[in-house]
N, C-alpha and C positions, 0 to 999 in steps of 0.2 A: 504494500500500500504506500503511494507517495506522501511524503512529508507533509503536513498540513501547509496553506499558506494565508497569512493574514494580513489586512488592507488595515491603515491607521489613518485616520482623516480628522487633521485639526484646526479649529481657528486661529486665526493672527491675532484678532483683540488679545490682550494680555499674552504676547506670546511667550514672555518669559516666564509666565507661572506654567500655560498650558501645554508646553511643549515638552516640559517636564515628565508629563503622565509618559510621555512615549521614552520617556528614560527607566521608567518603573514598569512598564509594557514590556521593552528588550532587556530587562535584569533576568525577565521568565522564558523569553520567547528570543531564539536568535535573532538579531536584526537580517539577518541573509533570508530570514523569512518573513519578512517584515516588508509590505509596501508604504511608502508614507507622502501622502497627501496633504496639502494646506489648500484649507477655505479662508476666504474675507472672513468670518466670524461665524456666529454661532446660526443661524437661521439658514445658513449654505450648507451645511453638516449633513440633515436627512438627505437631498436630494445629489447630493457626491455618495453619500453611505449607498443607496438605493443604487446606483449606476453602478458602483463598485462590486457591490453584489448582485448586478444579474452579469455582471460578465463571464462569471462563475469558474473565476480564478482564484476566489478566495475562501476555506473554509467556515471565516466569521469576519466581521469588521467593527473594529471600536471607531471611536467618534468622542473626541476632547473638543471641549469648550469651557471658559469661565464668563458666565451672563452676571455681572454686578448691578444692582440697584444704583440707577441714574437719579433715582428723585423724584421719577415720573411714571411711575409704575410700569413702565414695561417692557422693565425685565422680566415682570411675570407674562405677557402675554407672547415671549421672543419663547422664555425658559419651557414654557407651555408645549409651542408649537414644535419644537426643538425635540422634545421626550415625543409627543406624540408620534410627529416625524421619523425620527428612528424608529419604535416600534413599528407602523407602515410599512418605513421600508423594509424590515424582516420577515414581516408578515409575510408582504409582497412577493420576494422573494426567494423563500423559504432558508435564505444566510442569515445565519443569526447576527445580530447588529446591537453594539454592548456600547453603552453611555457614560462617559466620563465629562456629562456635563455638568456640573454645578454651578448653585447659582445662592451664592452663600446670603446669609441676613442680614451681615454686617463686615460689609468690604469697606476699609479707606485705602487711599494710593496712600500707603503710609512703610517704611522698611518693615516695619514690625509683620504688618500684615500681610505682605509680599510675601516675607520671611516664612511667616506658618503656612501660605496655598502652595507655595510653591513645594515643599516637603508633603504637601496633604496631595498635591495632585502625582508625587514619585509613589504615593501608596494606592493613588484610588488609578496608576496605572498597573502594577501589580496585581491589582485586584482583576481586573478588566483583563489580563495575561492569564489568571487563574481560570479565571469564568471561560474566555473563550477556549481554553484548553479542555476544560470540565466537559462544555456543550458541546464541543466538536465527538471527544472521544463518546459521550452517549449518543448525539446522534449516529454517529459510525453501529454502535448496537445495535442500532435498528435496521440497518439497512438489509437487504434481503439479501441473502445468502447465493451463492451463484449455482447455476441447476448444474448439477452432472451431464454430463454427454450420456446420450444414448449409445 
């Protein structure tokens, strides 16, 4: 069976925090098996995730984004369509498509707070290396067994 292979698609907004996950992603997962894509920000991530996965080169695809509260609420309706969006695209087509989006309560551009996402997004990329590993090898379970020759 060939080697799994997985697509990483992340925004630019805050790229120094978010680009980190795909540091904590290849800690699990060889980077040689690693594709990695960047979107404008966080609202571009489902519809790259969804194309990435129907080309069906990839056995899953994560999807990093940090959506900060501007002040004007919406960030909730970006952070919304964003989760929804990825699950779609997985849905869609049938690649599992795993979210490293957050969209924290209380972000300032302050070092401090730099300091704790960006270590928070080296673990919730790890995490997201775990996952995709987990759901790859169970879906592989399922798959139907190949008939014998007659």
């Amino acid at each position: 069976m060939p080697e799994s292979r997985f697509a990483f698609v992340k925004a630019q907004w805050h790229a120094d925090i978010v680009d980190r996950a795909l540091l904590g992603f290849t800690e699990i997962i060889p980077s040689t098996r690693v594709d990695v894509f960047d979107v404008p920000g966080a609202f571009e991530l489902p519809l790259m995730a969804r194309d990435l996965a129907a080309t069906g080169r990839y056995d899953a695809v994560a999807a990093a984004a940090l959506v900060v509260d501007g002040g004007i609420y919406r960030h909730d309706f970006v952070a919304q369509a964003v989760v929804d969006g990825l699950m779609r695209a997985g849905l869609d087509t049938g690649v599992p498509v795993l979210s490293v989006s957050l969209t924290p309560h209380h972000y300032q551009e302050t070092d401090h707070h730099r300091g704790i996402f960006r270590e928070h997004f080296v673990e919730k990329g790890r995490e997201a290396a775990r996952a995709a590993l987990a759901i790859v090898a169970q879906r592989r379970r399922l798959a139907p067994l190949p008939v014998a020759a007659a």
